[in-house]
N, C-alpha and C positions, 0 to 999 in steps of 0.2 A: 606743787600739783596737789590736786586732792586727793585723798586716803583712799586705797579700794574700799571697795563696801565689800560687805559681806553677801556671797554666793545664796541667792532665793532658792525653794524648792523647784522653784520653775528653771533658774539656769543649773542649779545639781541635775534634775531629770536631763535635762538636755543636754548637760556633759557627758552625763552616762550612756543617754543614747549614741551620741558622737562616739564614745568608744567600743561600742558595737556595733558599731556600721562598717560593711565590707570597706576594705583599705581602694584607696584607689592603685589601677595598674597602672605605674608610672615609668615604662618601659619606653625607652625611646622607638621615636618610627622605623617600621621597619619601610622593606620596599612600597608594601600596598597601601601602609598611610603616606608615602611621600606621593605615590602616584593619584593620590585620592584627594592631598589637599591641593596639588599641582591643579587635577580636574576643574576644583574649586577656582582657583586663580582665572584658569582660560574660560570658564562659565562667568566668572563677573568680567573679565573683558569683551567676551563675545555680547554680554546683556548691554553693557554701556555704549558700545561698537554699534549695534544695529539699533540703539532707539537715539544714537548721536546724539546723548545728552546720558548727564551721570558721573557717577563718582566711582573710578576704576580702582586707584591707589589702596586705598583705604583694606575694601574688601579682599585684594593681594597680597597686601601684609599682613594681614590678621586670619587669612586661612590656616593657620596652622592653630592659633584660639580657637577658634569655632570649632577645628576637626575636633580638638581634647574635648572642649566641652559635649558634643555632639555623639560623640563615640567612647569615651572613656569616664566619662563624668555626670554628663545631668538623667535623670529617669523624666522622662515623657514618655508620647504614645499617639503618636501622628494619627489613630483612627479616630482617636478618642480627644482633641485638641482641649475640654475645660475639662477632664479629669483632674478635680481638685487637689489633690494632692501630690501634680506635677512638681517638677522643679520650672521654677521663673526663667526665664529669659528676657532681659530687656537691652535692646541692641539702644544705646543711647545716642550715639551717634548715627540718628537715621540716615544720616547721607549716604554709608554704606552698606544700603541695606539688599544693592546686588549679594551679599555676602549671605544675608540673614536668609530671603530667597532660594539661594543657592542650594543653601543646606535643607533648609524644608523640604523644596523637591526630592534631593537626593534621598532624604529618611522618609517617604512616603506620605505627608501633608498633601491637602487637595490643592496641589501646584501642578500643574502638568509642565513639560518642556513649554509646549505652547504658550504657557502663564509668563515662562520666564522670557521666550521672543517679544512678548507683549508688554517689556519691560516698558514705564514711562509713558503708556499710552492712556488714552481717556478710556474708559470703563475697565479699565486689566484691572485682574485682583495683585497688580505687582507695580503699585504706585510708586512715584520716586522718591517717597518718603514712606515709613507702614504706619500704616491704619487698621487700628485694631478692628475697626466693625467691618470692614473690607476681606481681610486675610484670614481662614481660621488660621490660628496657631500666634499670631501677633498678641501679645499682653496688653499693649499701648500705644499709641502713638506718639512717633517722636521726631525729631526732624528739626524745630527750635533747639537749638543744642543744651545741653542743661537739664531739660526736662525728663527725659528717660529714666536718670540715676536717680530724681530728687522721686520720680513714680514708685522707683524699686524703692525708695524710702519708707515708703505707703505702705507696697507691697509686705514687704519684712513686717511692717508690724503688723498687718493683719493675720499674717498667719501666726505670730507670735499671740496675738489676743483671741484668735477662735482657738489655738490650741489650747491655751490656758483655761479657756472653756471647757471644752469637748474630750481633749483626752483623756484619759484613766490608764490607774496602773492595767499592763499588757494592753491597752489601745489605745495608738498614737495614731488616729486618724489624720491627724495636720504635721506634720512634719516633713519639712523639706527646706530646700536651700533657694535662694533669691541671687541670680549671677547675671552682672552688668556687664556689656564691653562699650567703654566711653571713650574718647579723645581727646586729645587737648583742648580744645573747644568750648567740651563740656565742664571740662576743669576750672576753663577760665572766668566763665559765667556768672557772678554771684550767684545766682539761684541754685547751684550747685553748694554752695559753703555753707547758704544756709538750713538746706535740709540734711548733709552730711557733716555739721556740726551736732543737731539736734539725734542722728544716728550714733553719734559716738553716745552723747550723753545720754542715750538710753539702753546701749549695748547692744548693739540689734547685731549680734554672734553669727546670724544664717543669711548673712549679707555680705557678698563677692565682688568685688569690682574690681574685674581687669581695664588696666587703664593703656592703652595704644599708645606708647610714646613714640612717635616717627617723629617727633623733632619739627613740622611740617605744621605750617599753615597755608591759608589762598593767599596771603601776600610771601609768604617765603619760609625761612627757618625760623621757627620759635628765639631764635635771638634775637629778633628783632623785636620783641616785645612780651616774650613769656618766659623767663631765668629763673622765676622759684625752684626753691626746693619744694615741691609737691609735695613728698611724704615727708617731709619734716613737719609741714602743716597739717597733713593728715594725721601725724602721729600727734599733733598739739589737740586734735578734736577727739582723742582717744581711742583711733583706729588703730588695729592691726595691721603692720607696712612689710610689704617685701618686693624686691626686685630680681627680675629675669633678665638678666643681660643677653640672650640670642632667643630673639622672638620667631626667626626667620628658617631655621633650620634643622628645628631639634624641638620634640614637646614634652620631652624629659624634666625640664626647669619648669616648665605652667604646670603641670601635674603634680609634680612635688610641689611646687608654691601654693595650688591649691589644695592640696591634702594638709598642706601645714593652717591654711586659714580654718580650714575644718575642726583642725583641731584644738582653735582657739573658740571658745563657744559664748565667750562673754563681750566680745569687741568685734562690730563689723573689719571685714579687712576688704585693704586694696594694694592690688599687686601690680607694678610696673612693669610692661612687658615691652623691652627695646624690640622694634620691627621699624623695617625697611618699607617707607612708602611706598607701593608699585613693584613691591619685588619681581624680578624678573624682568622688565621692563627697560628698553633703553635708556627710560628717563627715572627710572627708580630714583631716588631720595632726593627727587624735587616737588616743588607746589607744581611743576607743569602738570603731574601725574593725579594731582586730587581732585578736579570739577572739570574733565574735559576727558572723551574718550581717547585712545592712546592713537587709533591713527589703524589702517590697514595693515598694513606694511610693520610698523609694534607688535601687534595682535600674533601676525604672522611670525615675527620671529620668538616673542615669547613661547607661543606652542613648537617652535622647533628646537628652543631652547630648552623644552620641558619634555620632549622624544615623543609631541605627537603631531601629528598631519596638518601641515602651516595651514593648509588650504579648508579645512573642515571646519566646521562651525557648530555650536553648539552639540558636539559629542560625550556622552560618557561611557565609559568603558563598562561589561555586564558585570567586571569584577569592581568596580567603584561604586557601583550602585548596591555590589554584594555588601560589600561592607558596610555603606550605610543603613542598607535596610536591616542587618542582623545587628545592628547596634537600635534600631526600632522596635526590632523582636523582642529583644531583651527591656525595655519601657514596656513592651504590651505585657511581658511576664511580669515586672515590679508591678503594674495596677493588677494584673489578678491574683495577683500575692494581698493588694491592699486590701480587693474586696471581699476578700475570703478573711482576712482582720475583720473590716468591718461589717461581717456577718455575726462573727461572736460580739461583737462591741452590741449591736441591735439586739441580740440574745440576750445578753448583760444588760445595759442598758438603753432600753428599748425607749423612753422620753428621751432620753438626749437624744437618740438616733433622729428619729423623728422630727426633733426641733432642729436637725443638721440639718438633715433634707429641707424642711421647709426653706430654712433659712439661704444656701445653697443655690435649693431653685429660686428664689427670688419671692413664693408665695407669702404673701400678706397675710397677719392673723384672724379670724374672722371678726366680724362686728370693731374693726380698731379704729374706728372714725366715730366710734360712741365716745371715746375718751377725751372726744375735742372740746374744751372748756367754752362755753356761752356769755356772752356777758349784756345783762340787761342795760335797757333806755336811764335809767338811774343808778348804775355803777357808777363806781370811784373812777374818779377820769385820771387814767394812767396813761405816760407814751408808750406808743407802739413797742419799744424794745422792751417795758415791762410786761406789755402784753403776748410779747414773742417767750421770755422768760416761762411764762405762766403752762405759754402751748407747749415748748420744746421737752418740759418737766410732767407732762402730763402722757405728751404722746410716750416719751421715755420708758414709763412704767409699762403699757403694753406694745412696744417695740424693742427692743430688748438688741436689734441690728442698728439700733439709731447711737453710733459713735461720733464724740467731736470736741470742738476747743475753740479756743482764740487765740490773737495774736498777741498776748498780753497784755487783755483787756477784757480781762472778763466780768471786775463789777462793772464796767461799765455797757460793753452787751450783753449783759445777761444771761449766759450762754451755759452756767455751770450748771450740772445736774446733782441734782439733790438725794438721785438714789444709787448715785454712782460715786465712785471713787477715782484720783488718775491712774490713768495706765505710764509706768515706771519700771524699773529696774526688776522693782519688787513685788509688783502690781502688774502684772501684766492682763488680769481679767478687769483693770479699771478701764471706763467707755470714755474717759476724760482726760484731751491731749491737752499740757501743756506747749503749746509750739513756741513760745518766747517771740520778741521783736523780728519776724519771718515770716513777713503777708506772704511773700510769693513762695516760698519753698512748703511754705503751708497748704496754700490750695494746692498745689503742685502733688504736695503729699495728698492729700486725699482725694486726686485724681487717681493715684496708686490704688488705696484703699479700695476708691468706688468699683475698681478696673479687676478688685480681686475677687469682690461678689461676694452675698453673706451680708455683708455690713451696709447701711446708709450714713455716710459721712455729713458731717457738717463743719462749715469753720465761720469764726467771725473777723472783724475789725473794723473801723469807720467806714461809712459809705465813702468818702473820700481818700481812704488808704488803698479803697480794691484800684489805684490804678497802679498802688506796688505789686498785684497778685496778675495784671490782666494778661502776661503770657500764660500763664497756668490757667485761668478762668476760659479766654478762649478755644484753647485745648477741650476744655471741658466739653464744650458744646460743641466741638468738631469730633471729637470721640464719641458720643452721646453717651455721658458717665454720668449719674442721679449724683451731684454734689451740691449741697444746699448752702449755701453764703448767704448769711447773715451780717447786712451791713444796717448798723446803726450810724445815729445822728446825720441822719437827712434833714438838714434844713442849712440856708445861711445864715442865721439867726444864731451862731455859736457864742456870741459877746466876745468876750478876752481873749478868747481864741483867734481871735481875726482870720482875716481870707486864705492862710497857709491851711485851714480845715476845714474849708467849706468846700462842699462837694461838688461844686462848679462843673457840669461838664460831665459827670459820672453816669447818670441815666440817660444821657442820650448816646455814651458812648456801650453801655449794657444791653441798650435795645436792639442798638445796629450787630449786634452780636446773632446772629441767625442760630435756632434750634437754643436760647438764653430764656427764657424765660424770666419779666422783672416782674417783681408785685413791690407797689407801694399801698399799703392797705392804711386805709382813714381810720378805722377803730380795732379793736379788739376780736370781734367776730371776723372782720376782715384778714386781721392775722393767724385766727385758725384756719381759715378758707385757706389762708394762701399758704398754710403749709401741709394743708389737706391736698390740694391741688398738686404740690411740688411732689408728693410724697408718690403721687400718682403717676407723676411722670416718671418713667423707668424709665428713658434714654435718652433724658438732657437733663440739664441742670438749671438751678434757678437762683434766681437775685433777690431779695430781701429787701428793702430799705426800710427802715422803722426810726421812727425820730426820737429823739431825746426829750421835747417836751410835751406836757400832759394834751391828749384830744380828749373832746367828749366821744361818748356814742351814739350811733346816729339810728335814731328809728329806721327800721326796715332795713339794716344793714343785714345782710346772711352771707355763714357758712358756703351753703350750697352754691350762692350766684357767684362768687366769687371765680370759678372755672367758666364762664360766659367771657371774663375777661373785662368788663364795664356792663353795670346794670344802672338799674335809678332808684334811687332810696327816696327822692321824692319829686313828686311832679307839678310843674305850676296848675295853676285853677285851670281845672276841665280834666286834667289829666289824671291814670292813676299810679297809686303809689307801687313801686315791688315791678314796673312794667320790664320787660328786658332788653 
């Protein structure tokens, strides 16, 4: 195995802050957390119950993860849902995301009881998968299974690279923790391996992944087809491993498992937590229990089995909702603790404040479309991926939010920046991912990133590799997250390369991608346009193709028309030129 490296200033500071941080209270349940996650349980069966469609199990067994997390563990602030300095949540296995629901309502999220009747319906903000731009309080959207964990991948390192910015000694403006609940599912997925591969080897320390083992797929028990050692593989990608053997009845073991990853600050961790599919449930620790409501007459004896009224329906009790809301109180207090920090932090340093804010809210610097590079009727005829090189290195310098990488390939898209450095171990203020051979776990991640706000992501690889990324890419434009893909070598025209790399099929399958935006730009002004344009679009994402070999430039090609979508750079006899 390889040598530790030596501990940077950036993971010392953040050891240090880990060991002054309140311990967590890892007191097992008493009555009113038992009666509080039980609540939980009968609210995700009554939600799957009445919209007769849904995933009951899942959120049954993992009510007692969510209560630790929810109450004893993460700082949010239900009034306040992009208070940037939350702790992350990304439920990765959206199928049970009656769970994720459940609990928003209870801690005061703008979910009403109503939201949660409206499970599964057309217009509810309590879709059968979350959506982040639908639900406040949702990070991401997840539901493809895989993609959630590889987002929190994002996730983590964005807050890792704007702290490594932003903070200063006494002000830790970015500090917080990034905490997954996955399942099997997600484990099993490639896309998963390769973005929690690429988290080991870069230590991302503030990264939690509880992992739900019920043992349980939609065909049956994981023997049938899933017997890894999980954490022996994890421990191989240089994660932090621990297991909770009773996920079901006690949050004694998740709390101490999590205060132990906490206090590992140089290696994401993930901890295994045995749970009972459908706890309570007649059918507990089967697949009957995972994608099909439990049935009346289930529903009814669960709540009689849990001491409360077979017959009622979506109830909670004033003392269950007490207790999640005074675990809300206490998130509203951690943000006015933050901002009374970040009042002296502004007092001290008052540019950086400022470039927070900007950056945060989303504002664009002024005049940053001057920086766009021109290129005249008798320039050197370069392809488009040199010409994207030129723009992406230009815009760089007065974007300062514009992070990204390739798939390893970056002489050949172009893609490195010249005023930056990579973001590593040791480096964590570098703008420059390598992501290694991981089209999909790549865009995946910087769905994460985009989804974390602050930053403009961008990633490359062949125009013909984006169909290793198109779960992730799709995602993109169904979240509407600003992720810029840069796919080089557009053409069939590869030579030696033969037809295994020609992008056969790519653009027409990019287009049919609704809220995608493609640009195939013909010259070099074409290529500023089109990432002048993409830049503009706050809430989708866009596609790139730029070719490998040399175009001329075309008189009358512009910048500007380029957001028209087709112009005419030249017109036959009668006609004029620049018409739109």
């Amino acid at each position: 195995s390889a040598p530790p490296q030596p501990a940077t200033r950036n993971q010392s500071m953040s050891a240090a802050r880990s060991s002054k941080r309140a311990r967590i209270d890892t007191a097992d349940m008493d009555a009113a957390d038992a009666k509080a996650i039980n609540t939980v349980r009968c609210l995700a069966a009554d939600m799957v119950q009445q919209a007769n469609s849904g995933h009951p199990g899942a959120p049954m067994g993992c009510a007692p993860i969510a209560h630790a997390l929810y109450t004893r563990v993460m700082k949010y602030n239900p009034s306040n849902p992009k208070w940037i300095n939350r702790d992350r949540f990304v439920l990765s296995n959206g199928h049970a995301c009656a769970l994720q629901y459940s609990m928003m309502h209870l801690t005061g999220y703008d979910l009403s009881m109503d939201d949660l009747k409206a499970f599964r319906q057309l217009g509810s903000k309590t879709p059968g998968h979350p959506e982040n731009h639908l639900t406040p309080g949702i990070e991401v959207s997840t539901g493809p299974l895989g993609q959630g964990i590889c987002n929190a991948v994002g996730i983590a390192i964005a807050e890792q690279h704007l702290g490594a910015l932003f903070n200063k000694d006494g002000f830790d403006v970015v500090d917080h923790y990034t905490y997954v609940l996955c399942g099997d599912g997600c484990l099993q997925e490639g896309v998963s391996s390769e973005a929690s591969s690429l988290a080991g080897h870069l230590g991302l320390g503030k990264l939690i992944v509880l992992y739900d083992d019920n043992k349980i797929t939609i065909d049956g028990s994981t023997d049938l087809s899933f017997t890894e050692d999980v954490l022996a593989r994890y421990e191989a990608y240089g994660w932090h491993t621990q297991t909770v053997a009773d996920g079901n009845s006690s949050i004694a073991g998740i709390l101490e498992a999590i205060q132990a990853a906490k206090d590992v600050a140089d290696k994401p961790s993930i901890i295994k937590v045995r749970t009972t599919i459908g706890f309570g449930s007649g059918k507990e620790g089967t697949h009957g229990v995972h994608g099909a409501p439990l049935g009346a007459d289930d529903v009814a004896a669960v709540k009689a089995k849990f001491g409360f009224d077979p017959a009622a329906t979506f109830v909670v009790g004033d003392d269950v909702y007490a207790t999640y809301r005074a675990a809300a109180d206490r998130g509203r207090a951690k943000e006015a603790e933050w901002q009374a920090v970040f009042e002296g932090y502004t007092a001290a340093h008052g540019a950086d404040a400022a470039e927070f804010r900007r950056r945060i809210g989303g504002v664009m610097p002024a005049g940053w479309k001057a920086a766009l590079p021109t290129f005249a009727l008798d320039s050197k005829k370069m392809a488009t991926r040199e010409h994207s090189g030129l723009v992406l290195n230009a815009l760089a310098d007065v974007l300062p939010e514009m992070v990204g990488g390739s798939a390893d390939l970056t002489p050949s898209n172009k893609t490195d920046l010249k005023k930056s450095h990579d973001f590593q171990r040791a480096t964590r203020d570098g703008r420059y991912f390598r992501f290694g051979v991981r089209e999909h776990g790549m865009a995946a991640i910087c769905n994460g990133i985009a989804a974390y706000g602050g930053l403009i992501p961008y990633c490359a690889t062949f125009l013909n590799f984006c169909g290793y990324a198109l779960g992730a890419v799709r995602l993109s434009a169904l979240s509407h997250l600003r992720v810029i893909y840069v796919f080089t070598h557009d053409s069939i025209g590869l030579g030696e390369d033969g037809p295994t790399h020609q992008p056969v099929a790519m653009l027409w399958t990019l287009r049919s991608i609704p809220n995608m935006y493609v640009f195939r730009p013909a010259d070099g002004n074409e290529v500023a346009g089109s990432y002048a344009a993409a830049i503009d679009l706050k809430d989708a994402p866009s596609a790139h193709a730029l070719s490998r070999s040399g175009v001329p430039n075309l008189k009358n090609s512009s910048i500007e028309a380029v957001k028209r979508g087709g112009y005419v750079v030249h017109e036959t006899e009668g006609g004029a030129a620049g018409g739109g």
